[in-house]
Each structure stands twice: as C-alpha cells, then as structure tokens.
N, C-alpha and C positions, 0 to 999 in steps of 0.2 A: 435406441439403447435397450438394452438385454433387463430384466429384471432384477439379474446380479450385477448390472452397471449401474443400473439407478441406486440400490443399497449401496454400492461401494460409495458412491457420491454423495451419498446421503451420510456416513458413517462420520467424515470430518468434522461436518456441519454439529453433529450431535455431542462427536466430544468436545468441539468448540465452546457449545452449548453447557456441558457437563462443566467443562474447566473455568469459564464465566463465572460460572454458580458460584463454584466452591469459592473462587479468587473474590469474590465478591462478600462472601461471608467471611472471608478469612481476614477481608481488610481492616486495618486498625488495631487488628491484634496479634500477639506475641507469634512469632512464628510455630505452629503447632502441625496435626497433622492437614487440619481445613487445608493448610499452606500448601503442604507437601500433596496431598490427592490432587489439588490444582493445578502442581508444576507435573504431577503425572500427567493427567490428562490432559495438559496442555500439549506436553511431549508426545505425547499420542497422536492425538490431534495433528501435527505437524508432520506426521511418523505416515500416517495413512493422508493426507492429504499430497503428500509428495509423491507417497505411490502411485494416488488415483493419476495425479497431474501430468508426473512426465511418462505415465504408460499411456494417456491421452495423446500427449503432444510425440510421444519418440514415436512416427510410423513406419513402416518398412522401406518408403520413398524417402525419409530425410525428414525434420522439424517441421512440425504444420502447427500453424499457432491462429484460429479461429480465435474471435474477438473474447470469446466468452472464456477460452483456457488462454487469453492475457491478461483477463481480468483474476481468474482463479492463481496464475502467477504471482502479479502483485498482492495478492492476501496473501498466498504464499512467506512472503520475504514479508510482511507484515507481521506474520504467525512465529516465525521464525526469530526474527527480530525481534519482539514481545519475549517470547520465552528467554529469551536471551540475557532481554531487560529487567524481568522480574527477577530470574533466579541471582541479580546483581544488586538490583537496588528496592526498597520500599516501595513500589510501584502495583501494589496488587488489585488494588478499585483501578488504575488507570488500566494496568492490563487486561483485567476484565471486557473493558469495551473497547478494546484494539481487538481482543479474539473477536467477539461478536461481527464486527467488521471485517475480519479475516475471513470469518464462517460465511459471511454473504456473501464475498466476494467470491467463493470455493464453490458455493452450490451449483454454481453450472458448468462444470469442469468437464468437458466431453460431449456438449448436450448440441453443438455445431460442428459439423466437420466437411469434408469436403473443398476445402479452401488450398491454393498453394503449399505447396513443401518447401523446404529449403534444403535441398538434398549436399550432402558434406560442407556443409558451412564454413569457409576461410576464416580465420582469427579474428580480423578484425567484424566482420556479423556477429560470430559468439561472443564475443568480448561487447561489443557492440550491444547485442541483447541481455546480457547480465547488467550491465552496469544502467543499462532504460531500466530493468525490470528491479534493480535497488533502489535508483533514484524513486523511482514512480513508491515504490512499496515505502520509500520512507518519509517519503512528500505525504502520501495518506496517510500516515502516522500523524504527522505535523496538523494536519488540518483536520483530522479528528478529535487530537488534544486542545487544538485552537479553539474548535467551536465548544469542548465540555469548562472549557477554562472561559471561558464569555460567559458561558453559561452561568458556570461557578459564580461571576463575581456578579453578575446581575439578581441571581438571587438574595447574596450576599448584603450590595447595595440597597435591597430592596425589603431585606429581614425579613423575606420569607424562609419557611423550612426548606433546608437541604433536599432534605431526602434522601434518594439512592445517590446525587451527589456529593452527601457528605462520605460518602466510602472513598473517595479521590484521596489522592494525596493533599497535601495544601497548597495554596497558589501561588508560594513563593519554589516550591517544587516542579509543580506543573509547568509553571513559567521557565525553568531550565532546562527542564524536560523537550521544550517547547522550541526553544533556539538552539537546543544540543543536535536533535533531530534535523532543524532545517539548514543547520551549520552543515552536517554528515550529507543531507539527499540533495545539496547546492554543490557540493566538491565533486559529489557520483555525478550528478548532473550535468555539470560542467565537460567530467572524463566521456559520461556517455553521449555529448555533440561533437566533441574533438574527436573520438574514435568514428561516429555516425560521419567525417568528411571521409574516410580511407572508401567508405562505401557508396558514394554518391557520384555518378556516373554523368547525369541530364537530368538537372532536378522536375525536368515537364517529363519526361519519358518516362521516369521512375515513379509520377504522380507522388513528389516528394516537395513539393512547391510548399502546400498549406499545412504538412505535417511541422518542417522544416522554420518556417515563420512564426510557429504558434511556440513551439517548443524553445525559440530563441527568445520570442516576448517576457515566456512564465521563467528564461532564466533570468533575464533582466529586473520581473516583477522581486524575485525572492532575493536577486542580490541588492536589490533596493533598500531590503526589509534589511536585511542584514547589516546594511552599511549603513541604514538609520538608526539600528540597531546600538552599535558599535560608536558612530559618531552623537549620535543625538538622545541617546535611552530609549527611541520607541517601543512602547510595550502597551497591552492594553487592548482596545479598539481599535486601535491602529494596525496593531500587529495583526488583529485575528481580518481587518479587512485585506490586508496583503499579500497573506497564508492563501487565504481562502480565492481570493483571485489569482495567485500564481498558478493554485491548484483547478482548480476550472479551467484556464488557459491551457495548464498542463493535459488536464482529461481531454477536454475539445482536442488537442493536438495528435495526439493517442488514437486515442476511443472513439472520436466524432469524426476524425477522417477514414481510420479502419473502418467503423459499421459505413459511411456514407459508397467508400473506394469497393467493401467487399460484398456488400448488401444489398446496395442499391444501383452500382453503378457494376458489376460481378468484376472488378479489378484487382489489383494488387502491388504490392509497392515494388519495385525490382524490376 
C-alpha cells in the first residue's frame, strides 16, 4: 500500500475515533451540539469508510473480497447501522462503542489483496453477500451490546462505580436494544442460508462443507435464544452466553474458514 492508501485507511478509523468522543460526552444529556458534531462525524466516518472499502473490493476483474475487506464490510454495516440508530433513539454511550468496533474492524480495509474475484456476480451471490454482510454486521452489534450489558449489570450487582459504563443507556434499554438487534440479524440470517442454496453446487468441491455447518449451528444457537426468549423470558446470563456463542460459531464459520481455505491452504470458496 501507497502512503496515500495507508491515510485514506487511516482517515475512518480517526473519525470513528472523533465521533466516539464526542457521542460519549454528549451522553445523558439534552441534545445539544456535543450531539450534533457526533452524528457529524459519525456520518463522515461512514461517508469515507465506504469509499475506502468498495474502492478496495470493486477491481477491474470483478469483487475480490480478502478476509481483512469482510471484515472492514461488517464494520461497515455496523457503522451504518449505528448512525442510523442514534440519529433515532437515545442510544448515544451505546453508540459510542459500536463505532469504536466499527473503527477496528475498518483499519485493515485494503491491507490483503490478491485473492479470487468474482467477476459479474449473478443475483443470487449479490444478494447472497449483502444479506451475510447485514446479518454478520448486526450479530456484532448483538454481541457487543451483550457483553457491555453483563458488563453493566455485574458492576451494578457488585456496587461498584460505573464509570465510562455509566454513559450507556439503562439496562432496561439495552436489554431491547439487545433482542431488537438479534430479532433483525436472525431474519437477515435466516434470508442469507436460504439464498446461500441457489449458489451451492458440491458442497466438498466448493469447500463449503464447514462454512456451511457452522453457519447453520450459530442459526440454531440464536433461534434458540429467541424462542427462549419469547417462550420462557430468557434474559440476563443466559442471554449474553447464547449471543456470544451464536456469535463465535458465527465468526468461526466466516472468518476461520476464509483465513484457514485462503491463507493457509491458498483456496477459495466457488
């Protein structure tokens, strides 16, 4: 990477950074302009991270999507989805550390390349990789609310000081914040297996065997969550060991097959 590619990748990550702060100071109070620089920079933020991302992934052959620009995707639609959230509801300490997460996930947007194209993608691929690339972005929403919302309440239980966790919303917010999220990236989830059949061919030829298995587990794990949810009140510990394992299962299925299929073994799925 060029020196002017490294700043531009760098540039996200900062106003991520910036818009963090301000959402962070602005929490718990009246909406002023703290508020309003935040949802700037947050906007911004999303504005140049989109650029860096799909001028990464659009190459001259077709969509080349290296581990590191599907990870900077998923923050993407994290980023996205945050601002979205904020500029709607009191969410301003939560949003805070969704960008944060977005900003990590963005820092390596470009930094791997070399890997298969997907030269003019049929409908159901594109379709196919939006609806992976929501589900996944709103699963890590879910499970980084899960773990500040444990977080929150073991403090809580424990009377120790807040801290920076007192900038959160409160836990009966968080908490809906929590199942509205995994309600949304369980439905996308759901759409993105259903469409992922139109494109499976030999699931050993396409080394789609252990993508395939993992991804059907972590939807099982969360509709688990949900229908305990629904039927029995699960919430609590429960919920955040459920979240958190769907989402591991989910990464493992993703992430630990790509790096293993493109990295290790120089494969690829198709």
């Amino acid at each position: 990477m060029t020196a002017i590619h490294i700043a531009l990748s760098l540039l996200p990550l900062a106003l991520y950074l910036l818009a963090a702060a301000a959402l962070g100071r602005a929490a718990g109070q009246p909406t002023g302009q703290r508020a309003s620089f935040g949802l700037v920079c947050a906007a911004s933020a999303v504005a140049a991270h989109g650029y860096v991302l799909f001028g990464a992934i659009d190459t001259p052959t077709g969509i080349s999507l290296a581990i590191t620009d599907s990870a900077s995707l998923v923050g993407w639609v994290v980023a996205a989805s945050t601002l979205l959230a904020i500029s709607m509801y009191p969410l301003r300490g939560l949003g805070a550390a969704l960008l944060l997460a977005a900003g990590i996930l963005g820092s390596g947007t470009g930094l791997m390349t070399g890997f298969q194209t997907i030269a003019s993608p049929q409908w159901e691929v594109s379709a196919h990789i939006v609806l992976a690339a929501l589900a996944a972005g709103w699963l890590t929403m879910a499970a980084v609310t899960a773990v500040l919302l444990q977080w929150q309440d073991a403090r809580i239980r424990s009377r120790q000081p807040l801290g920076l966790l007192g900038l959160l919303p409160p836990m009966e917010t968080m908490e809906t914040t929590l199942f509205r999220t995994l309600g949304a990236g369980f439905t996308v989830l759901t759409l993105a297996l259903l469409t992922g059949l139109f494109t499976v061919h030999n699931l050993l030829q396409q080394h789609l065997v252990h993508k395939t298995t993992l991804a059907i587990l972590a939807w099982l794990v969360f509709g688990t969550l949900l229908w305990g949810r629904w039927k029995f009140g699960w919430r609590g510990r429960q919920a955040l060991r459920f979240t958190l394992a769907g989402f591991i299962i989910l990464a493992l299925a993703y992430f630990g097959t790509k790096f293993v299929l493109e990295n290790l073994l120089g494969r690829h799925w198709g």
